[in-house]
Short mmCIF file of the C-alpha atoms (twelve columns), coordinates in Angstrom:
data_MODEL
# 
_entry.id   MODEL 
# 
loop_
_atom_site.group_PDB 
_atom_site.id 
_atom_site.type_symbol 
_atom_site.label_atom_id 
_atom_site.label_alt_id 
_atom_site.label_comp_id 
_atom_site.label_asym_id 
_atom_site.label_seq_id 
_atom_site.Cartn_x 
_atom_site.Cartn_y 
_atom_site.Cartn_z 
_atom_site.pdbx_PDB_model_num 
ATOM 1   C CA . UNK A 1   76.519 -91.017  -50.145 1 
ATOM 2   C CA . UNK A 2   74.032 -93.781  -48.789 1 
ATOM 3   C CA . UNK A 3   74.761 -97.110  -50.801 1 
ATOM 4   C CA . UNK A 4   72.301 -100.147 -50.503 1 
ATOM 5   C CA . UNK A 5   73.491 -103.771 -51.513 1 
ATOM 6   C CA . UNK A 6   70.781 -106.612 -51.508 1 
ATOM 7   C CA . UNK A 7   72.407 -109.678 -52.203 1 
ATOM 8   C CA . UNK A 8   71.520 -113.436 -50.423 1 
ATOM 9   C CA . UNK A 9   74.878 -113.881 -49.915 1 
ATOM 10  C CA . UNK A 10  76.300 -112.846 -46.913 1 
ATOM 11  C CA . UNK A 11  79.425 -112.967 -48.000 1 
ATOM 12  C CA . UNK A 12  79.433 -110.659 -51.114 1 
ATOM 13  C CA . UNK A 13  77.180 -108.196 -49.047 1 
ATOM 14  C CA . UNK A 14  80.801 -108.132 -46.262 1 
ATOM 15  C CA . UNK A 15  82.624 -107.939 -48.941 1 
ATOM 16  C CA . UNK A 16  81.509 -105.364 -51.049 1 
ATOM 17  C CA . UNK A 17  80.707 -103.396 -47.804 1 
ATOM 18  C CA . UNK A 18  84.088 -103.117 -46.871 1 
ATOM 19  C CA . UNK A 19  85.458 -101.642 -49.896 1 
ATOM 20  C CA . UNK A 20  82.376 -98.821  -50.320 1 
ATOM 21  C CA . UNK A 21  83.460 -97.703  -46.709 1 
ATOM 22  C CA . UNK A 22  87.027 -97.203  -47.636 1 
ATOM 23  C CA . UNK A 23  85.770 -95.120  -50.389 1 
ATOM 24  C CA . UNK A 24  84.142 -93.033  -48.042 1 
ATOM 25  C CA . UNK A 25  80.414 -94.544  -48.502 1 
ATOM 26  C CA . UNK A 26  77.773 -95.392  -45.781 1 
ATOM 27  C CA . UNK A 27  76.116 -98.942  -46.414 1 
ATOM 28  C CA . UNK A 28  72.968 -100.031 -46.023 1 
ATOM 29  C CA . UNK A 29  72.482 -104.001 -46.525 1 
ATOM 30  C CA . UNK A 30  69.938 -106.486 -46.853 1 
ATOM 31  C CA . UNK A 31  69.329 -109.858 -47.639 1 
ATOM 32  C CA . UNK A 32  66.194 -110.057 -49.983 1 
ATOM 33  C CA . UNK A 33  64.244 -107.862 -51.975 1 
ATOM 34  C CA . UNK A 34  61.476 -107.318 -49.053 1 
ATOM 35  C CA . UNK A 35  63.884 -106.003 -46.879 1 
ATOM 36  C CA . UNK A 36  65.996 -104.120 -49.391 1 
ATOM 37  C CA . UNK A 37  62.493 -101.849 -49.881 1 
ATOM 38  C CA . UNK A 38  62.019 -101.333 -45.934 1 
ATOM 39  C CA . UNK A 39  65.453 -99.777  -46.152 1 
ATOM 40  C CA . UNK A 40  64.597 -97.783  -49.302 1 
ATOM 41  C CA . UNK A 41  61.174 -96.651  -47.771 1 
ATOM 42  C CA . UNK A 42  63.017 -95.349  -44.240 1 
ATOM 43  C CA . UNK A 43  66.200 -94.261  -45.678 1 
ATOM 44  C CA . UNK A 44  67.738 -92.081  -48.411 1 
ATOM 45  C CA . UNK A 45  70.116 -94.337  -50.727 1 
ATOM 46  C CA . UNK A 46  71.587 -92.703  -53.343 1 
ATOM 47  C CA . UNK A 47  72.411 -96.020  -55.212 1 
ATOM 48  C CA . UNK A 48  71.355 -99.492  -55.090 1 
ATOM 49  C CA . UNK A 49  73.240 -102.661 -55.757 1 
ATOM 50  C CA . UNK A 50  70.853 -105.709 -56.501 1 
ATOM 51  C CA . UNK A 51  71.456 -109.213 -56.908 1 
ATOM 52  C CA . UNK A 52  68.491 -110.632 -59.376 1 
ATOM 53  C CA . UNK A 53  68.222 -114.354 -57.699 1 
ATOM 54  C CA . UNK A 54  66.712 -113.137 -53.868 1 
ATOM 55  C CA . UNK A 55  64.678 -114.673 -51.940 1 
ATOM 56  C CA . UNK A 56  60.846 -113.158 -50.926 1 
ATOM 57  C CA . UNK A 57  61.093 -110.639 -53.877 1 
ATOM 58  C CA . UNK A 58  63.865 -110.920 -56.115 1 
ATOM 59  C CA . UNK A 59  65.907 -108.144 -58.017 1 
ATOM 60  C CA . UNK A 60  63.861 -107.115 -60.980 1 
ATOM 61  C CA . UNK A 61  60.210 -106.730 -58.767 1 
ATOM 62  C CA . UNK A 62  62.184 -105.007 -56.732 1 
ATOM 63  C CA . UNK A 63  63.429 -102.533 -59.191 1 
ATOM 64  C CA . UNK A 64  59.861 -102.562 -60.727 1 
ATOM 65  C CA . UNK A 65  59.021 -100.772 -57.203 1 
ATOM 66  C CA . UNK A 66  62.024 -98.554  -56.991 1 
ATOM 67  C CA . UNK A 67  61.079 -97.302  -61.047 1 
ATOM 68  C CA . UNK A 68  57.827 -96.363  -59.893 1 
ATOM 69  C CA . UNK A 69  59.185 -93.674  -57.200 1 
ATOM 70  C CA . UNK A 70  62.873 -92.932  -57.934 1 
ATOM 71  C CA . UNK A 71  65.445 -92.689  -60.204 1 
ATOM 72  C CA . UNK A 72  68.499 -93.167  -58.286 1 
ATOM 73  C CA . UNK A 73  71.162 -95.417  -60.225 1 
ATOM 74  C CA . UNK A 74  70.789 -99.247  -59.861 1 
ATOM 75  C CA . UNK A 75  73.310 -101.876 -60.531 1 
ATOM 76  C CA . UNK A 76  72.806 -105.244 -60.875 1 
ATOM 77  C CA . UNK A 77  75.526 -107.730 -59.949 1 
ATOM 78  C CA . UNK A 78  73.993 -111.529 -60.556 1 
ATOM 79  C CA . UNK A 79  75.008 -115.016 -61.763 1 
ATOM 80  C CA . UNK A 80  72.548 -114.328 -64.081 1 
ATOM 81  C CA . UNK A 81  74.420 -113.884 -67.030 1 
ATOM 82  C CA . UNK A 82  71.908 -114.725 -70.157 1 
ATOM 83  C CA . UNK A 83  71.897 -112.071 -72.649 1 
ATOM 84  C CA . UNK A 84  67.851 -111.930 -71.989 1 
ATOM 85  C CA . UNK A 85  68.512 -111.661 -68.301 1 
ATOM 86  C CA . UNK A 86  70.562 -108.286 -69.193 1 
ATOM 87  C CA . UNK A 87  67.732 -107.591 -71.796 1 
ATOM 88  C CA . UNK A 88  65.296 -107.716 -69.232 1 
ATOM 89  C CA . UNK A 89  67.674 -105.699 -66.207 1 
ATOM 90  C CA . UNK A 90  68.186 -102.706 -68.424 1 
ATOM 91  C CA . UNK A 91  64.639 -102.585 -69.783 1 
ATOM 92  C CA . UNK A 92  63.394 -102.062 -66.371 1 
ATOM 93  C CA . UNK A 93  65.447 -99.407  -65.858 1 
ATOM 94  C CA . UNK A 94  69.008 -100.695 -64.528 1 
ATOM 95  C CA . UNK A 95  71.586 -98.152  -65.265 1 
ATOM 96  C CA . UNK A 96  74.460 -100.842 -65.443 1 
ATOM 97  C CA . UNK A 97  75.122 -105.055 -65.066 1 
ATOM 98  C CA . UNK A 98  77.849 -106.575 -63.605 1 
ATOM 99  C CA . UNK A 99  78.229 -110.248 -63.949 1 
ATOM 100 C CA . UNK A 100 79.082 -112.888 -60.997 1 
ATOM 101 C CA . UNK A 101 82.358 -113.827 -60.520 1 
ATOM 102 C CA . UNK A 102 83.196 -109.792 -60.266 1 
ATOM 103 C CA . UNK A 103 86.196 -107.433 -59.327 1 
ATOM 104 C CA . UNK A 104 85.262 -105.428 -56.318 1 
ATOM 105 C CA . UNK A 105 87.609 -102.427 -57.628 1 
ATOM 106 C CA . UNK A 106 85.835 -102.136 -60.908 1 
ATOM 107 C CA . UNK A 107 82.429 -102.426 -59.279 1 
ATOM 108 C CA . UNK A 108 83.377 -99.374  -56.722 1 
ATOM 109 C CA . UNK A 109 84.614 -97.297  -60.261 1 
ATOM 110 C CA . UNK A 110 81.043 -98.273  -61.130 1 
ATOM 111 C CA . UNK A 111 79.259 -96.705  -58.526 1 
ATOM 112 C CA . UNK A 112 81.673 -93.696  -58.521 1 
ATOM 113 C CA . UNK A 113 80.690 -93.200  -62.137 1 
ATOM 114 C CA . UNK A 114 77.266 -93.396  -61.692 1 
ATOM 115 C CA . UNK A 115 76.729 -91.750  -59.004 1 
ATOM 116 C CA . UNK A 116 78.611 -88.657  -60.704 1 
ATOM 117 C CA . UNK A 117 76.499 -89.278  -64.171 1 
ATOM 118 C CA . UNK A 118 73.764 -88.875  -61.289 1 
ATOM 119 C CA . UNK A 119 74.684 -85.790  -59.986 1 
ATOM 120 C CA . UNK A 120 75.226 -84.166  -63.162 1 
ATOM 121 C CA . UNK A 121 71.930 -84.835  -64.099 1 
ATOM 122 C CA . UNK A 122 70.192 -83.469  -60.976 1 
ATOM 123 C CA . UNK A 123 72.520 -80.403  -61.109 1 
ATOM 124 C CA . UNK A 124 71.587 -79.556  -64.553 1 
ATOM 125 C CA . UNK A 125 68.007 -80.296  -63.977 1 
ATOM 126 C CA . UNK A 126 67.855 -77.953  -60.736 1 
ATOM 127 C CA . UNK A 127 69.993 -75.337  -63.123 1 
ATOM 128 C CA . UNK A 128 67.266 -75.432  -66.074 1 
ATOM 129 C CA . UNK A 129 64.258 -73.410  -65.756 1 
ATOM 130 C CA . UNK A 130 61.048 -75.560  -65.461 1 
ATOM 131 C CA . UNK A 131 58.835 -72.476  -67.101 1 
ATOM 132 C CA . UNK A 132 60.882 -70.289  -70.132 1 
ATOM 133 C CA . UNK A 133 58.825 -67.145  -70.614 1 
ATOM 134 C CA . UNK A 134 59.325 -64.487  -73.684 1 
ATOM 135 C CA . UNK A 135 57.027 -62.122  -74.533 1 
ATOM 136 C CA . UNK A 136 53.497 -63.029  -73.921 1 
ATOM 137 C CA . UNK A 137 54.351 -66.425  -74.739 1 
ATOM 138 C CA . UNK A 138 55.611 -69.159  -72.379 1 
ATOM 139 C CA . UNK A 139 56.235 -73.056  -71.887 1 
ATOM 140 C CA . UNK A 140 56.167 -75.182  -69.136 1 
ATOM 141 C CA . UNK A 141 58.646 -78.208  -69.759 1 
ATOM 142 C CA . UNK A 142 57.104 -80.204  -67.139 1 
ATOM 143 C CA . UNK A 143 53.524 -80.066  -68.374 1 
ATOM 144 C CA . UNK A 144 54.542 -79.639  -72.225 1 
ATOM 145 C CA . UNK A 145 51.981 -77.033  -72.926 1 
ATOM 146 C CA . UNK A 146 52.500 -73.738  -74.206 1 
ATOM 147 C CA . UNK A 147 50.943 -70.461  -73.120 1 
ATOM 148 C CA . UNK A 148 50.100 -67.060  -74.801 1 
ATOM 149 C CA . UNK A 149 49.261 -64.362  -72.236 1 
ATOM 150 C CA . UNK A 150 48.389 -67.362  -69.818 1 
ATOM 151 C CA . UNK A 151 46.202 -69.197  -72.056 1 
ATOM 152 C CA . UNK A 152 46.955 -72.727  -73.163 1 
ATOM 153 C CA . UNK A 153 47.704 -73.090  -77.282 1 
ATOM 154 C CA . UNK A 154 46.684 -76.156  -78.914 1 
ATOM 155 C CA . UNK A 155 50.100 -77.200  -80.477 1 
ATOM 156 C CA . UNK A 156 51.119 -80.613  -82.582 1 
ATOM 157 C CA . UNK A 157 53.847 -82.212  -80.795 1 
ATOM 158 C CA . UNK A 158 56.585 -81.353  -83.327 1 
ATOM 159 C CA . UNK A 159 54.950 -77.752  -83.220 1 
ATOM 160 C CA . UNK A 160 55.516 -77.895  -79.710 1 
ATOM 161 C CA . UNK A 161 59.338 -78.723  -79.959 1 
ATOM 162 C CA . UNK A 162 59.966 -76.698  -82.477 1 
ATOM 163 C CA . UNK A 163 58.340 -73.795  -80.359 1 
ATOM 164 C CA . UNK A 164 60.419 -74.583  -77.106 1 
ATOM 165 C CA . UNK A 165 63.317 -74.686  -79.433 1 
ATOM 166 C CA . UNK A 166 62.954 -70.828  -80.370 1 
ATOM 167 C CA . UNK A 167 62.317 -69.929  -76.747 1 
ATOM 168 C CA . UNK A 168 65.329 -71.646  -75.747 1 
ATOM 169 C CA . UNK A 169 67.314 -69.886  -77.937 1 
ATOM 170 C CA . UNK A 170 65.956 -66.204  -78.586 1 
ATOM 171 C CA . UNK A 171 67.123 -63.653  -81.119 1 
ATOM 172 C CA . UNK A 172 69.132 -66.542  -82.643 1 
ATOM 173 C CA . UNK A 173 68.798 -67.417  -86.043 1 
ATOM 174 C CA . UNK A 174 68.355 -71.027  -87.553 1 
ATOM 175 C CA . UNK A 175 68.151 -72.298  -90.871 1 
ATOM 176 C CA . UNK A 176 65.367 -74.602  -92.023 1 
ATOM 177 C CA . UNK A 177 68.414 -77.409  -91.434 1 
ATOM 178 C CA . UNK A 178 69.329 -76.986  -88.306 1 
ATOM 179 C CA . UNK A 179 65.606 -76.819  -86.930 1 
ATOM 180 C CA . UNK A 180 64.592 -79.850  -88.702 1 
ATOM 181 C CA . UNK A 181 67.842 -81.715  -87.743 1 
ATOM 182 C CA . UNK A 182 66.593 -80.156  -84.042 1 
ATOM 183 C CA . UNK A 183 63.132 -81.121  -83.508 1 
ATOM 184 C CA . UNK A 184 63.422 -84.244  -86.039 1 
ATOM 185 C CA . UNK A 185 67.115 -85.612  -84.634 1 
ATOM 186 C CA . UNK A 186 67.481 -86.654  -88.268 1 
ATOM 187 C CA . UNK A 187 71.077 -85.657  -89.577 1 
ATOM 188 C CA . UNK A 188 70.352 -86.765  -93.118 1 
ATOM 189 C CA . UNK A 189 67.159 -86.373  -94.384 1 
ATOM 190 C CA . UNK A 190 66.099 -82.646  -94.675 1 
ATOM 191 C CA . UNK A 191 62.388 -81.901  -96.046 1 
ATOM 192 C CA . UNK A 192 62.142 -77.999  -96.537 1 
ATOM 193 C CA . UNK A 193 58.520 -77.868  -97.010 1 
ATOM 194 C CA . UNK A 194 58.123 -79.839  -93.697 1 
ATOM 195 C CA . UNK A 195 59.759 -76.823  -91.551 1 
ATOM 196 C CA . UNK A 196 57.807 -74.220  -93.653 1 
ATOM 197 C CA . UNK A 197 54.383 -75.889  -92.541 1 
ATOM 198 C CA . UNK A 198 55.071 -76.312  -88.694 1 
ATOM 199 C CA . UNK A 199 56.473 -72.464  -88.657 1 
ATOM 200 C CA . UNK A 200 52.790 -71.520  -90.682 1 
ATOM 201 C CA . UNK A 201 50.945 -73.685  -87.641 1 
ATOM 202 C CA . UNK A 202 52.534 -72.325  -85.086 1 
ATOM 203 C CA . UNK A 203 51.620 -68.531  -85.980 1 
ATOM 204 C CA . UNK A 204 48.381 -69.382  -86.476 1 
ATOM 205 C CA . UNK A 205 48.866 -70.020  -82.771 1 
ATOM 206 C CA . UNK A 206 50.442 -67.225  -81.110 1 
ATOM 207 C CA . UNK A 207 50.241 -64.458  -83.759 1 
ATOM 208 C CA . UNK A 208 47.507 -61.951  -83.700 1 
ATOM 209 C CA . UNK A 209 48.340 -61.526  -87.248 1 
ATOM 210 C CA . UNK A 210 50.243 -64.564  -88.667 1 
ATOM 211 C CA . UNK A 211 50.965 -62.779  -91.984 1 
ATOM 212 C CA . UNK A 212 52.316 -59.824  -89.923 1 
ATOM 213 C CA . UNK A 213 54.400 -61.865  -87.132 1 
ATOM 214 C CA . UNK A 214 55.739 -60.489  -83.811 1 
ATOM 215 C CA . UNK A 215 57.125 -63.526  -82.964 1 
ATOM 216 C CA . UNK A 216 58.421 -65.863  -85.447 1 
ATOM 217 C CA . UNK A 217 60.571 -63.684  -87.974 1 
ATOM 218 C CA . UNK A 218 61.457 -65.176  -91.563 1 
ATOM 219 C CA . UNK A 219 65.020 -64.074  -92.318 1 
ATOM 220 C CA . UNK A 220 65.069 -63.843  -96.045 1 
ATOM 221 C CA . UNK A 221 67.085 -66.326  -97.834 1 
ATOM 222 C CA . UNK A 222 68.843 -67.845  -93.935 1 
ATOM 223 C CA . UNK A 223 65.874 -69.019  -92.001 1 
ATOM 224 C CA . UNK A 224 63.473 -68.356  -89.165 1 
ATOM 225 C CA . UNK A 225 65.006 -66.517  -85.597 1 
ATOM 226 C CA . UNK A 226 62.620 -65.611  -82.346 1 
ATOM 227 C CA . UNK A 227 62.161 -62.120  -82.037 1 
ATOM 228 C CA . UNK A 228 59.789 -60.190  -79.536 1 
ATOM 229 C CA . UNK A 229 59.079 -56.201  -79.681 1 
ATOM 230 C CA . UNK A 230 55.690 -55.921  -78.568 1 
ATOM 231 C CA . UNK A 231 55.009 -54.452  -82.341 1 
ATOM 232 C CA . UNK A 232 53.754 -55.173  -85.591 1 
ATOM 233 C CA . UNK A 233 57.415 -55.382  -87.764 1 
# 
């Protein structure tokens, strides 16, 4: 794993150096925020460690140009310790902040975690299928549109959830509950008639005859389940 650390201070850029190559790391340093993106530009890093106070460009423009391309884990480690300073770190997109004076052993368990969290993420990402197909119907998760026999349907964005929901979970049945608490997140507030309308829309959408479904089933007195013969039921 390629690990970058821009910091002014040549010092903490030895240091920290050091103990990433007895964990088995390769380093990349640099000593301002300019430089830092040469490296990131020529090289693959699979983690950056930023100071925020560097010369020419300083830690968060520089992670304002790394969030524009990638999304490989950044730490800060800074003197900066103002609770806006963090504010502002993490709202750029900083996955963690590690405050000046710091312990070198807990900052290496840092970049060990994240660079696992990282590559748990990428594996399940390469593992999940970008297009889920059933039926005539299908949904691209990168685009967020839905298909029927290759044509685009005009969904509502909750309509749209609720849909990939279904596909990702075929022949399974759900109660009006559990799809709200789905597509809504909302553990405690249920609205029945709110489920009831979105499963209506969405027929109107991919059912050639939405009071005769091939699609969406109602399961009397349980809920709604995904199920495709190619007939009228």
């Amino acid at each position: 794993m390629n690990i970058l650390i821009a910091d002014d201070e040549e010092d903490i850029r030895n240091l920290i150096k050091i103990s990433l190559e007895e964990n088995g790391y390769t380093v990349f340093m640099a000593q301002n925020g300019r430089e830092a993106w040469g490296i990131l530009a020529a090289q693959e890093i699979h983690l950056a460690i930023l100071d925020v106070m560097m010369p020419v460009m300083d830690g968060f423009n520089l992670l304002r140009k790394i969030r524009e391309h990638s999304t490989i884990p950044v730490i800060f480690l800074t003197a900066r310790t103002d609770e806006i300073d963090k504010v502002l770190g993490l709202g750029l997109g900083a996955d963690d902040y590690i405050a000046k004076p710091f312990s070198v052993a807990e900052l290496v368990a840092r970049v060990g975690a994240q660079l696992r969290r990282n590559n748990e993420y990428l594996s399940h990402k390469e593992k999940s299928p970008v297009i889920i197909k059933y039926g005539d119907l299908s949904v691209d998760k990168e685009k967020c549109c839905a298909y029927k026999d290759g044509k685009p349907i005009e969904l509502g964005a909750k309509e749209y959830k609720l849909l990939l929901f279904f596909l990702e979970h075929p022949e399974k049945v759900f109660t009006k509950r559990q799809l709200y608490q789905a597509v809504w997140d909302e553990e405690y507030y249920f609205d029945d008639n709110t489920i009831m309308v979105h499963i209506s829309r969405i027929r109107n959408r991919i059912e050639d005859d939405p009071q005769n479904p091939k699609y969406l089933k109602t399961i009397r007195g349980i809920g709604y389940k995904l199920h495709y013969t190619g007939e009228n039921l």
